[in-house]
BAFI-3210 file (N, C-alpha, C; in Angstrom, 3 decimals, decimal comma, padded with zeros to 6 digits):
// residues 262
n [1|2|3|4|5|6|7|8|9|10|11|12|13|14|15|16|17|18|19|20|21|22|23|24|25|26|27|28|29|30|31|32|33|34|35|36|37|38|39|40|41|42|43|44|45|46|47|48|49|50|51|52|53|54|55|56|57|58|59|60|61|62|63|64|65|66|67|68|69|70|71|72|73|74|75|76|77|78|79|80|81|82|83|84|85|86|87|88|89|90|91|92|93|94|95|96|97|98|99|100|101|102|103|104|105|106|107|108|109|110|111|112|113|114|115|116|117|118|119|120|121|122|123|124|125|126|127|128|129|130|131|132|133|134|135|136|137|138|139|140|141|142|143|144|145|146|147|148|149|150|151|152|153|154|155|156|157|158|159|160|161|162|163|164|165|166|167|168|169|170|171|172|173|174|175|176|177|178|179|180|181|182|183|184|185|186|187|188|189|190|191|192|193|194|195|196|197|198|199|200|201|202|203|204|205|206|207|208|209|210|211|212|213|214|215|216|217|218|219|220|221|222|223|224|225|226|227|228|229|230|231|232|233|234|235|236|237|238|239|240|241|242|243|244|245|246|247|248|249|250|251|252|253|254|255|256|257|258|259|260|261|262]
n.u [000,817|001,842|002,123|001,907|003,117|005,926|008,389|010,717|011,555|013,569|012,783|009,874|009,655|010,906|008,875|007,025|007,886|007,842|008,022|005,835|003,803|003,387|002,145|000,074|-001,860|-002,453|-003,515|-004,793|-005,488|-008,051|-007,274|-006,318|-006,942|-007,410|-008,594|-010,686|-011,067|-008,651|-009,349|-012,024|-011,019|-009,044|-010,639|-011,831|-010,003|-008,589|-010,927|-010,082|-007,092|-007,686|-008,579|-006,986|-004,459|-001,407|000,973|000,968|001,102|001,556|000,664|001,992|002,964|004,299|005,260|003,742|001,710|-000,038|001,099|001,301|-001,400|-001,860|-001,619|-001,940|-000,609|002,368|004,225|005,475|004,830|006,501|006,055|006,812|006,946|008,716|012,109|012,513|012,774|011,155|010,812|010,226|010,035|011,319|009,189|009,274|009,039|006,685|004,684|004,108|004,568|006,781|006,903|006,078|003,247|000,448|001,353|000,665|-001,539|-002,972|-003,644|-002,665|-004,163|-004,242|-005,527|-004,082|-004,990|-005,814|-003,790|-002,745|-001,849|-002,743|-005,195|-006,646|-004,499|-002,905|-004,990|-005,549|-002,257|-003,339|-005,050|-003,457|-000,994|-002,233|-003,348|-005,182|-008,230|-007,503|-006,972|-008,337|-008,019|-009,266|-009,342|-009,603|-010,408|-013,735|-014,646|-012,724|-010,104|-007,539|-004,439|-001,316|001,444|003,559|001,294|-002,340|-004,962|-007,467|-010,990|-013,305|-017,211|-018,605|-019,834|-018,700|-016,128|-016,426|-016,937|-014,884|-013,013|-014,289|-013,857|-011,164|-011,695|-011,776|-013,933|-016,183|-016,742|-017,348|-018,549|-018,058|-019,081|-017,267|-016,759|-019,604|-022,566|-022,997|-020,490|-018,873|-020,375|-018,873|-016,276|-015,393|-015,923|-014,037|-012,273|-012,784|-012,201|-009,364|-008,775|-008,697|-007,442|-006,136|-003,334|-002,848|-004,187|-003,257|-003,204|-005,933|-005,379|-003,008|-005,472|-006,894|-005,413|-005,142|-008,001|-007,460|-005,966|-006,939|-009,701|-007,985|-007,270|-009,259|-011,464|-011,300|-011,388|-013,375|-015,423|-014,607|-014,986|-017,887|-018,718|-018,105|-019,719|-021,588|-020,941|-022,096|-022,174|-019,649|-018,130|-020,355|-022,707|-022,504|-024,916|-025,809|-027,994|-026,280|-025,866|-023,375|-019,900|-016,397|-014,414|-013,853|-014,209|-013,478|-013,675|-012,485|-012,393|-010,178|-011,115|-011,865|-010,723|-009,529|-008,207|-010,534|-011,074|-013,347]
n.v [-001,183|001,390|004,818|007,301|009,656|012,258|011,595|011,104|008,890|006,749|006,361|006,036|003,962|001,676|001,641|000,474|-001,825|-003,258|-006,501|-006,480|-004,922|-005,765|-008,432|-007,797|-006,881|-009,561|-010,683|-009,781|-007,822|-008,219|-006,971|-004,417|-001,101|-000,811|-002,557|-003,619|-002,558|-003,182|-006,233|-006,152|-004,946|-007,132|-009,359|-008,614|-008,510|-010,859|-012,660|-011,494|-012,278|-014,831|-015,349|-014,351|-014,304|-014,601|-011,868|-009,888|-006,013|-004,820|-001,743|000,789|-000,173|-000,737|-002,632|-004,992|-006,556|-008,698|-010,452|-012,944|-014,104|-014,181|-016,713|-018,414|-016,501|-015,260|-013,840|-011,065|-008,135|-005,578|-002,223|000,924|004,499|004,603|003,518|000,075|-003,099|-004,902|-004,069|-003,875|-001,963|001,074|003,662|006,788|010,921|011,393|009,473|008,072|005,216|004,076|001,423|-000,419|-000,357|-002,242|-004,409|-006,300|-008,575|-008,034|-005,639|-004,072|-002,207|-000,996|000,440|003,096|005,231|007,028|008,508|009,705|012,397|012,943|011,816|011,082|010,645|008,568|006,435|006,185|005,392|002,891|002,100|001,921|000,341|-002,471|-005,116|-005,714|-006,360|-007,025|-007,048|-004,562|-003,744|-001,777|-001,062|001,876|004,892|005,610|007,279|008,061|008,449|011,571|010,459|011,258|010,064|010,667|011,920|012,795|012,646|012,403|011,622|008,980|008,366|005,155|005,696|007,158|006,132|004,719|006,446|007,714|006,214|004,844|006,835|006,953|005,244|002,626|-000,258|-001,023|-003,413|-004,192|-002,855|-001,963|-001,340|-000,862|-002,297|-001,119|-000,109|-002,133|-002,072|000,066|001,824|001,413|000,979|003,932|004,801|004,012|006,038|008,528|008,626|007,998|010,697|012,361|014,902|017,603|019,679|022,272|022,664|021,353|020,003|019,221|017,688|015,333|014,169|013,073|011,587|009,357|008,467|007,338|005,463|003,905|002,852|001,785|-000,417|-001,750|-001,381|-001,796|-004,105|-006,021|-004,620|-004,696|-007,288|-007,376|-006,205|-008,401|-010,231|-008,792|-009,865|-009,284|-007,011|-006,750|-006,339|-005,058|-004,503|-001,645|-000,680|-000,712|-000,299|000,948|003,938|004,935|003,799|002,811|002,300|002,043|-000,385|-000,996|-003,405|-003,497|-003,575|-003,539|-002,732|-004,708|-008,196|-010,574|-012,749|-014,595|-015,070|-015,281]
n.w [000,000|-001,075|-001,550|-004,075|-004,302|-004,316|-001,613|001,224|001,347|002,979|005,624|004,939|003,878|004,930|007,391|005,571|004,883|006,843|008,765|010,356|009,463|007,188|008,084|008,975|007,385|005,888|008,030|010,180|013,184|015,614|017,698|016,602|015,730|013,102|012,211|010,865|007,921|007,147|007,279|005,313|003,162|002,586|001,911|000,016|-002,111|-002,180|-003,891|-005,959|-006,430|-006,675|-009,341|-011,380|-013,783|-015,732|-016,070|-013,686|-012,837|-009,373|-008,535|-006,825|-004,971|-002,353|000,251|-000,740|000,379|-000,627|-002,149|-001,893|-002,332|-004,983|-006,153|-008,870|-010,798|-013,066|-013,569|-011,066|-010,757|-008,760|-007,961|-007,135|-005,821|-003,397|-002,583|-001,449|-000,418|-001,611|-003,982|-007,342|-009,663|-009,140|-009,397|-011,375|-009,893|-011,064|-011,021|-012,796|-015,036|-016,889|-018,718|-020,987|-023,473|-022,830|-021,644|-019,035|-017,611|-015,705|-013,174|-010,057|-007,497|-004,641|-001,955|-002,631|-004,125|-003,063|-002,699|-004,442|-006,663|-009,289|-010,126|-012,349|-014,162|-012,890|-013,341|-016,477|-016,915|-015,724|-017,378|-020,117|-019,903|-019,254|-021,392|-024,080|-022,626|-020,252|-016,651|-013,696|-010,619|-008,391|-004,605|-002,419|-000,491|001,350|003,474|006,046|008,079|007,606|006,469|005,945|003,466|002,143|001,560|001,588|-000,426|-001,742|-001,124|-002,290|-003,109|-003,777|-006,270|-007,316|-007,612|-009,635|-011,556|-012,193|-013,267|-014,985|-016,668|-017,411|-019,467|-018,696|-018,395|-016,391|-014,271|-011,395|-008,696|-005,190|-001,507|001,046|004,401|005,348|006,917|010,232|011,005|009,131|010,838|013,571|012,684|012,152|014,973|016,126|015,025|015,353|018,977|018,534|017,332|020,124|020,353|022,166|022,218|022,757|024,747|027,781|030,121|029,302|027,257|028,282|029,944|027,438|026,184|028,243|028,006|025,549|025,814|027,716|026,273|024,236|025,324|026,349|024,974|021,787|020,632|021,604|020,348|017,698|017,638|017,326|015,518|014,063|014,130|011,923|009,866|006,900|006,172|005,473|002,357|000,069|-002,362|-004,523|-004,660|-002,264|000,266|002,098|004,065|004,941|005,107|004,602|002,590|-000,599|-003,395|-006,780|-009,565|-013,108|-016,692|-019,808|-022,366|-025,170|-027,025|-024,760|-022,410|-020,509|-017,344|-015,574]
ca.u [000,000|002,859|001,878|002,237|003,614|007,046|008,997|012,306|011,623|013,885|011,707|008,732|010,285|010,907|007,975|006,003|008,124|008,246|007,124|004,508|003,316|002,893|001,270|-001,450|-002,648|-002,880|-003,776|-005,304|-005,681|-009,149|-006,722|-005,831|-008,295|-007,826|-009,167|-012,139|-010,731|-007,647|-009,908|-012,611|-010,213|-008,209|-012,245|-011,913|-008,699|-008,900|-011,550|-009,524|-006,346|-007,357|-009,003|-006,594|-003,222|-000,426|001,787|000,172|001,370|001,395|000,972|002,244|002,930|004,876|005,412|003,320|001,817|-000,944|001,675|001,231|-002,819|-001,924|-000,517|-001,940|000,342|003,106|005,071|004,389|005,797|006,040|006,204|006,356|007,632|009,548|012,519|012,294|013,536|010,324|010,336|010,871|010,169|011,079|008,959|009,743|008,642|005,307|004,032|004,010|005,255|007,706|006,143|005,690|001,892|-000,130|002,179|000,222|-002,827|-003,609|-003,279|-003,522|-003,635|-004,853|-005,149|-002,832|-005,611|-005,898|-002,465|-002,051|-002,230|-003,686|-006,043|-006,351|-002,814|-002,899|-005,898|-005,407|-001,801|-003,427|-005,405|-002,497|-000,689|-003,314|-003,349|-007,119|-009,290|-006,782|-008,335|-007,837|-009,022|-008,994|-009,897|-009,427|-011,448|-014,602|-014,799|-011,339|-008,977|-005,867|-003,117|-000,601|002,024|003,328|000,537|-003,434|-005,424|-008,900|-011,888|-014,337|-018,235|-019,269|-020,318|-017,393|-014,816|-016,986|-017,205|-013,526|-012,519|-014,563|-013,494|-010,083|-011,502|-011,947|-014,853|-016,688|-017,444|-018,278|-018,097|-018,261|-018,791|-016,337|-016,746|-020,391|-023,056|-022,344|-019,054|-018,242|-020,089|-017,826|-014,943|-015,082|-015,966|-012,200|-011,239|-012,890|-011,655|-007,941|-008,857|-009,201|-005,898|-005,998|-002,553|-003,013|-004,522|-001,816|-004,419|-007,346|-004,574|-003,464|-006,591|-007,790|-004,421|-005,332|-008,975|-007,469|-004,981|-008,086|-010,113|-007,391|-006,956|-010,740|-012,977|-011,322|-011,203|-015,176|-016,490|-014,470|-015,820|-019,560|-018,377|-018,051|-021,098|-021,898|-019,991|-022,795|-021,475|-018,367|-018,213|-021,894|-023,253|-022,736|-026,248|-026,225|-028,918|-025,631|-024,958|-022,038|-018,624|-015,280|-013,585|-014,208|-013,613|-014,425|-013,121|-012,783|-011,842|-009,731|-011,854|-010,900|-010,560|-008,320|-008,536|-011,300|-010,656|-013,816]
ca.v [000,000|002,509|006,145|007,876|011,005|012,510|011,259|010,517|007,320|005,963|006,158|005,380|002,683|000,879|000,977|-000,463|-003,096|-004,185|-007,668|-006,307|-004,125|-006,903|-009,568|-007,049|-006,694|-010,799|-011,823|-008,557|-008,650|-007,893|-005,829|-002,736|000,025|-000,675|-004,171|-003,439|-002,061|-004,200|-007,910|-005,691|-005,027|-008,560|-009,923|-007,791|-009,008|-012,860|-013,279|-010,494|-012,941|-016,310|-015,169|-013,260|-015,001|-014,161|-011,026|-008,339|-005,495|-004,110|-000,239|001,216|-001,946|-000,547|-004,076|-006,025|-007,618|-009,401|-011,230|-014,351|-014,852|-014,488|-018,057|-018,300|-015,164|-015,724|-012,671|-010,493|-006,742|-004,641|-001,120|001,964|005,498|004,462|002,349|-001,107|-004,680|-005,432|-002,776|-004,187|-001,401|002,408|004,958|008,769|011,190|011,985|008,395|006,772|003,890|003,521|000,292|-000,809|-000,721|-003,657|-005,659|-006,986|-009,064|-007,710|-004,378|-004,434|-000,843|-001,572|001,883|003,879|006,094|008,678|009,885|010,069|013,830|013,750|010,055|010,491|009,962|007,476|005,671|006,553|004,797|001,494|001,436|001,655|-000,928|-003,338|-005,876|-005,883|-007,796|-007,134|-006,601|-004,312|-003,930|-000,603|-000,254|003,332|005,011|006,074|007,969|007,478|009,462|011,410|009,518|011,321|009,148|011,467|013,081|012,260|014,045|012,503|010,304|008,564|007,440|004,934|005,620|008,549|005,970|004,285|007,369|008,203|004,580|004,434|008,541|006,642|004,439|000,637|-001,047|-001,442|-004,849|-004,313|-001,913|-002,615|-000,517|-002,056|-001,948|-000,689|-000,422|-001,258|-002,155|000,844|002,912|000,716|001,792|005,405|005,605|003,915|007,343|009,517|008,026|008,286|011,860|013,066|015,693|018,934|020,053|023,545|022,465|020,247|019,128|018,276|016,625|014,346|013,463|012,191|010,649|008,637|007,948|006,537|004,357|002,842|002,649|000,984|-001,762|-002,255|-001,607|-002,334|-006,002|-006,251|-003,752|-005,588|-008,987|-007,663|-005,839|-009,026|-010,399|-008,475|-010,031|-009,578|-006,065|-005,808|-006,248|-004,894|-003,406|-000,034|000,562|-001,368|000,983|001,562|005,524|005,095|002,853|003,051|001,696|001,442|-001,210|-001,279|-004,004|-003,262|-004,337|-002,874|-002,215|-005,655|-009,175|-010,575|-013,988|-014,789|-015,599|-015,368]
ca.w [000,000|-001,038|-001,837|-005,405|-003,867|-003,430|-000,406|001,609|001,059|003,352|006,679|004,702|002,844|006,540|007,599|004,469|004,310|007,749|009,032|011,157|008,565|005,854|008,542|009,649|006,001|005,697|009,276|010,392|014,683|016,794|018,685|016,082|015,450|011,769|012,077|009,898|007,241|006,836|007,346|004,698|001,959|002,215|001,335|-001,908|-002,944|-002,103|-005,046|-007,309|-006,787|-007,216|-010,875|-012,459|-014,294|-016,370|-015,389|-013,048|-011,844|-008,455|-008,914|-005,522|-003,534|-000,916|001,011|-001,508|001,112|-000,637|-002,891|-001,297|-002,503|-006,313|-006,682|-010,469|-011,685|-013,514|-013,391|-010,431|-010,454|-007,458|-008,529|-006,081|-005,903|-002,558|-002,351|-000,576|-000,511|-002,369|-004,544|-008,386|-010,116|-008,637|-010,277|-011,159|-009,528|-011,456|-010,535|-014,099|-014,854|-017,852|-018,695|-021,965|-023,491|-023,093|-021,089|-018,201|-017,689|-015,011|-012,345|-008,451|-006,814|-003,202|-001,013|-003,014|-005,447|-002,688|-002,155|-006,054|-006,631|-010,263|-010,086|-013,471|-015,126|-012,871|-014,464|-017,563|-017,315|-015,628|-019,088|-021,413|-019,635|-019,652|-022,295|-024,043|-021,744|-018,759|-015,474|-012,985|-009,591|-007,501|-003,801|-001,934|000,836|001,137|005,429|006,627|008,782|007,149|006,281|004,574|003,422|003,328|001,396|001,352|-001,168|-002,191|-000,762|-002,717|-002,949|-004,577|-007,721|-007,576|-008,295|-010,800|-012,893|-012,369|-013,647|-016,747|-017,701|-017,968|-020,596|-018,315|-018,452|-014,953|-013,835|-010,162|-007,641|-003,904|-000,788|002,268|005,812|005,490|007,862|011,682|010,719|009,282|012,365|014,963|012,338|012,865|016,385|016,324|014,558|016,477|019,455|018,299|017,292|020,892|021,202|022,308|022,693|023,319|026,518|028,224|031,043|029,177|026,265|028,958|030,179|026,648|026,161|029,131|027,442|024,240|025,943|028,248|024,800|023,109|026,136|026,411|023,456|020,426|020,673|021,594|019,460|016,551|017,409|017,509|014,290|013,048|013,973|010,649|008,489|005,704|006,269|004,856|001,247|-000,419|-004,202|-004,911|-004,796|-001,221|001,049|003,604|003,480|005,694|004,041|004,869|001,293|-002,048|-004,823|-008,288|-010,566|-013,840|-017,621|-020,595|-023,564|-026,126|-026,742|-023,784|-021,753|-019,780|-016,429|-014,361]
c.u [000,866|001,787|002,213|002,644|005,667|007,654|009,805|013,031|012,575|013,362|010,782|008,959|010,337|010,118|006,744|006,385|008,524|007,634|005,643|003,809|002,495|001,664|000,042|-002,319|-003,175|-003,462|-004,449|-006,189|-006,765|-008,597|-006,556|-006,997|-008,400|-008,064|-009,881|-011,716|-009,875|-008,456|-011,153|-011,690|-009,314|-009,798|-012,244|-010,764|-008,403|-009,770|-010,864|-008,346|-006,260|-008,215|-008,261|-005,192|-002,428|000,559|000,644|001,599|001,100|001,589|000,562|001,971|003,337|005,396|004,882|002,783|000,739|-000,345|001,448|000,037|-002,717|-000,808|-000,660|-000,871|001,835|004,349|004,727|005,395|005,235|006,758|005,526|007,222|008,871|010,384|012,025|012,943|012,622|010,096|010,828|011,387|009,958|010,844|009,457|008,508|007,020|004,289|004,317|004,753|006,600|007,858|005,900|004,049|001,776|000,819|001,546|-001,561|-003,426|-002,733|-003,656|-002,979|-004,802|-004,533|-004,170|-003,840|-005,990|-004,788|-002,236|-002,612|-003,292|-004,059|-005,887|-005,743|-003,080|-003,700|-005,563|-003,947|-002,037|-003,908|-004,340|-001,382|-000,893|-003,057|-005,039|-007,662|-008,396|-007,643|-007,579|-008,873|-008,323|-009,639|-008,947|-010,438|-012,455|-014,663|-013,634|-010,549|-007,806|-004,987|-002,016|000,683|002,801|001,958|-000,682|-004,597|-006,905|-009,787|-012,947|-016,093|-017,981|-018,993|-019,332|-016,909|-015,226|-016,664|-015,636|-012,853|-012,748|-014,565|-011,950|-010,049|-011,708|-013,201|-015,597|-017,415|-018,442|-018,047|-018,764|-018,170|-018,572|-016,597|-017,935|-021,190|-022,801|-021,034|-018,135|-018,661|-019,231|-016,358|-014,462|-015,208|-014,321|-011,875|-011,745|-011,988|-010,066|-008,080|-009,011|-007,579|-006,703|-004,673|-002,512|-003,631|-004,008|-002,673|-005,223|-006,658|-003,908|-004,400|-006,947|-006,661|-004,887|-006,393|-008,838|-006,525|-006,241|-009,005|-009,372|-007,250|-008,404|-011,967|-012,669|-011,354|-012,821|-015,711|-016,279|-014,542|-017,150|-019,431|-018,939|-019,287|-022,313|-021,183|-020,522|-022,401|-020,425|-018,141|-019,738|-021,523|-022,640|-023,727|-027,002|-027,095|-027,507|-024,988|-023,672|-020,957|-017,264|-014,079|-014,722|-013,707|-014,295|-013,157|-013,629|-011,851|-011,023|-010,470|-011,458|-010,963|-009,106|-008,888|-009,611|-011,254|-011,844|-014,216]
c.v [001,252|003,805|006,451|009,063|010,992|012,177|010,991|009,637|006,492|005,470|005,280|003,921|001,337|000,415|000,325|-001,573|-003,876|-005,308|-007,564|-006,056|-004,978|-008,197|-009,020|-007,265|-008,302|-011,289|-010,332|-009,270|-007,838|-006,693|-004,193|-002,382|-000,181|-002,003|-004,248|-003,425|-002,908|-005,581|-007,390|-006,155|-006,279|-009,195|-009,959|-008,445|-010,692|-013,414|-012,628|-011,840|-014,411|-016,452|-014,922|-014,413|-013,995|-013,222|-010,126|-007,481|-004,692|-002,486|000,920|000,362|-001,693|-001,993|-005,358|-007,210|-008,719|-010,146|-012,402|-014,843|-015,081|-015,409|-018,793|-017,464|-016,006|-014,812|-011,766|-009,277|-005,791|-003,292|000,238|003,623|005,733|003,594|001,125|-001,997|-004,920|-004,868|-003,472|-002,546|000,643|003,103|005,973|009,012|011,705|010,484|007,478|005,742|003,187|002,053|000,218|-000,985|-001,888|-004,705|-006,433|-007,196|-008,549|-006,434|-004,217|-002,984|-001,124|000,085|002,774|005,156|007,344|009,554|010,075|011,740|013,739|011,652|009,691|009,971|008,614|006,534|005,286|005,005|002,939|001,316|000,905|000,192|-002,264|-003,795|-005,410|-007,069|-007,759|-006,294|-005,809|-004,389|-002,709|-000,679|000,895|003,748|006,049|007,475|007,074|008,307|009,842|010,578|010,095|010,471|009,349|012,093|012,120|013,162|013,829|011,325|010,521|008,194|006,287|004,660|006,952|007,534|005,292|005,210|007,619|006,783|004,461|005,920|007,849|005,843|002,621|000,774|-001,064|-002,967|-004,800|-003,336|-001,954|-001,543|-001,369|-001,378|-000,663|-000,754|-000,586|-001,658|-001,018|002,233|002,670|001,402|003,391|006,154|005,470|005,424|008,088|009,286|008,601|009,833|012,854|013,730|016,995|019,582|021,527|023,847|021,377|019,643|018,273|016,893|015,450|013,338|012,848|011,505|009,535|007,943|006,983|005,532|003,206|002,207|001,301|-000,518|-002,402|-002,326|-001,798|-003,022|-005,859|-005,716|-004,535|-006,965|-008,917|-006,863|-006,970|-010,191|-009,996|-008,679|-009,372|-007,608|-004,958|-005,968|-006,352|-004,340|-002,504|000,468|-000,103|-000,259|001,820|002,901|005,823|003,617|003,342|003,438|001,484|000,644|-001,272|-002,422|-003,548|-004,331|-002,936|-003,270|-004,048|-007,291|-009,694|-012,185|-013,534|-015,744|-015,832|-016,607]
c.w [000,000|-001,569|-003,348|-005,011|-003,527|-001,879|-000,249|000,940|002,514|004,924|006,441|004,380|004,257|006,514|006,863|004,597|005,568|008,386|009,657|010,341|007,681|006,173|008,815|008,509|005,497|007,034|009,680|011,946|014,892|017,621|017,792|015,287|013,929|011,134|010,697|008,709|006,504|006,554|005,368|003,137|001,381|001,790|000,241|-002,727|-003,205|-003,456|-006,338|-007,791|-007,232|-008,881|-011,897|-012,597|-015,216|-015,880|-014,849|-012,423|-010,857|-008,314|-007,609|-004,504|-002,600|-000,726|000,343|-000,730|001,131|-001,751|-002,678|-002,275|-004,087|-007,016|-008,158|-011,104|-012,205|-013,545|-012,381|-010,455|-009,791|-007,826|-007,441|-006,158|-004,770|-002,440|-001,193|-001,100|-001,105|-003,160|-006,122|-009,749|-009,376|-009,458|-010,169|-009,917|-009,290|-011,216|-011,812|-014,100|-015,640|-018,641|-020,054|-022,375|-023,736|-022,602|-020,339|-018,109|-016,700|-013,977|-011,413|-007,583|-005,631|-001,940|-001,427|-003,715|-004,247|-002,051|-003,355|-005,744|-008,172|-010,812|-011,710|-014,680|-014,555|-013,159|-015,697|-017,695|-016,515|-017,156|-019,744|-020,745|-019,655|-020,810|-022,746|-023,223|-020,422|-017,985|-014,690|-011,282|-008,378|-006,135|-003,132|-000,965|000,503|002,177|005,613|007,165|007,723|007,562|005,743|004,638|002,556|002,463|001,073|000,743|-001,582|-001,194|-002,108|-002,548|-004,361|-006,056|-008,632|-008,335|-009,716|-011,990|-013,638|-013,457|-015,289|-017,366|-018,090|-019,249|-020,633|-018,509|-016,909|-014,886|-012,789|-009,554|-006,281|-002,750|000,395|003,421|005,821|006,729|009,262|011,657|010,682|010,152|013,378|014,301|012,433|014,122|016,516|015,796|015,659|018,181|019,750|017,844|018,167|021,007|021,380|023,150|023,500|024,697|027,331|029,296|030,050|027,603|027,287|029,640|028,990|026,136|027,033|028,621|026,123|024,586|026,807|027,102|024,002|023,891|026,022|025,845|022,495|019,900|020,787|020,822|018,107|016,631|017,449|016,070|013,326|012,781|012,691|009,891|006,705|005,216|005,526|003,560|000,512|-001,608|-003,504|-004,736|-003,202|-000,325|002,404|003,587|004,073|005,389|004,726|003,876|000,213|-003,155|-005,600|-009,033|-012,233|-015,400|-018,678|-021,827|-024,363|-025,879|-025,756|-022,960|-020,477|-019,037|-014,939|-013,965]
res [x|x|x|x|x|x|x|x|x|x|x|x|x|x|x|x|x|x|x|x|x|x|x|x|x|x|x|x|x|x|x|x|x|x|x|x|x|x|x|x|x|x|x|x|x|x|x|x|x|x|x|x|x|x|x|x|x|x|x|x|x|x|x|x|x|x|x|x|x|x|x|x|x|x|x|x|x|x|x|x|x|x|x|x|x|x|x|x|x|x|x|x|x|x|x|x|x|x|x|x|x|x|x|x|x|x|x|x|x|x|x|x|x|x|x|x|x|x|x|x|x|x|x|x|x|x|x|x|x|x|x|x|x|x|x|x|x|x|x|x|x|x|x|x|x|x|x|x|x|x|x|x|x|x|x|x|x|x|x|x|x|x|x|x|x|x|x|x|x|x|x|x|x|x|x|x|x|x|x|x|x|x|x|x|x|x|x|x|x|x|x|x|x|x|x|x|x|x|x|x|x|x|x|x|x|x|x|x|x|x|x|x|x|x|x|x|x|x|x|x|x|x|x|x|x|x|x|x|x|x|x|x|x|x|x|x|x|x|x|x|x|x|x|x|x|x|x|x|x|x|x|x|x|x|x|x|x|x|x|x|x|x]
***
């Protein structure tokens, strides 16, 4: 889940690619506030990876840490603007890719489409990459706390990223709203929650320091096991009745005859 933005890199680069980092995103614990979210989006990707074959690439992998599930692929390229030990291909600075058209069967951008600054280059060059008939598969957030990473620049609905997707020229297959419903109300009380500072008042900022460390020992584990009590929850339509989401995925296609893999 690397960034498309300018950076150090070598901070960031760490912590993308560090063990913890990579296991949360496949094993994702009851204990961290971004339970939801993380267990949500591995849902979306589990049916993306065991469909898709030939070469894909990963477009801002950071840590690449859903390499493991796409054991069909045949070529897998991890492509990011930050160095790493997993890093195959380091982009410039403008995000693109230098990539030959029509190389890969497939394109896996997983939480990266809202630190891009301009979404739609980066669209645009999943198309041209794409083989005809290559798939891609975008999720990004719907209600989500800043992140910058270092930089966080858009949220989505819906039927936003839909539009954005097929102005690049794909195809829309599906589009999914994640960690809906009381899932994603239990997921933002977690933000709020972690949103209690008020430095400028050094009393009452200790005191809610104190509230988010009791919080974090004693409700985030229960709330995300009655969370999950809704499982039916976390991956819905687009046109699902839940006005409150966390994430968005759309799968999509490239215009053309191309292997058919569903």
């Amino acid at each position: 889940m690397n960034k498309n933005a300018p950076s150090g890199g070598v901070e960031l680069g760490t912590v993308l690619h560090a063990d913890a980092y990579m296991a949360d995103r496949l094993r994702p614990r009851r204990t961290d506030p971004h339970y939801l979210i993380l267990s949500d989006v591995l849902a979306e990707v589990r049916p993306f990876a065991a469909s898709v074959q030939g070469k894909l690439f990963d477009y801002g992998s950071g840590g690449a840490p859903y390499r493991p599930l796409f054991t069909g692929i045949g070529e897998y390229v991890r492509a990011d603007i930050t160095p790493g030990p997993n890093v195959d291909r380091l982009l410039p600075a403008n995000g693109l890719t230098e990539e030959p058209d029509a190389r890969y069967d497939a394109v896996l951008s997983t939480q990266v489409l809202e630190h891009v600054s301009d979404p739609a280059a980066y669209l645009r060059e999943c198309l041209r990459i794409l083989k005809p008939g290559g798939r891609l598969l975008v999720t990004t957030h719907g209600m989500f706390e800043e992140h910058g990473c270092p930089y966080d620049f858009y949220r989505w609905t819906a039927r936003g990223l839909e539009v954005a997707i097929a102005a690049a020229g794909l195809e829309v297959e599906s589009s999914h709203k994640l960690v809906g419903g009381v899932r994603g109300s239990i997921q933002l009380h977690h933000y709020l929650i972690a949103a209690l500072y008020a430095p400028e008042y050094p009393l009452w900022h200790r005191l809610l320091a104190v509230i988010r460390k009791i919080y974090g020992f004693t409700t985030i584990a229960p709330l995300n096991w009655f969370a999950d009590r809704f499982a039916h929850h976390a991956v819905v339509p687009a046109d699902h009745w839940s006005p409150i989401y966390v994430g968005v995925a759309v799968r999509a296609r490239k215009p053309g005859v191309g292997r058919k893999e569903d």
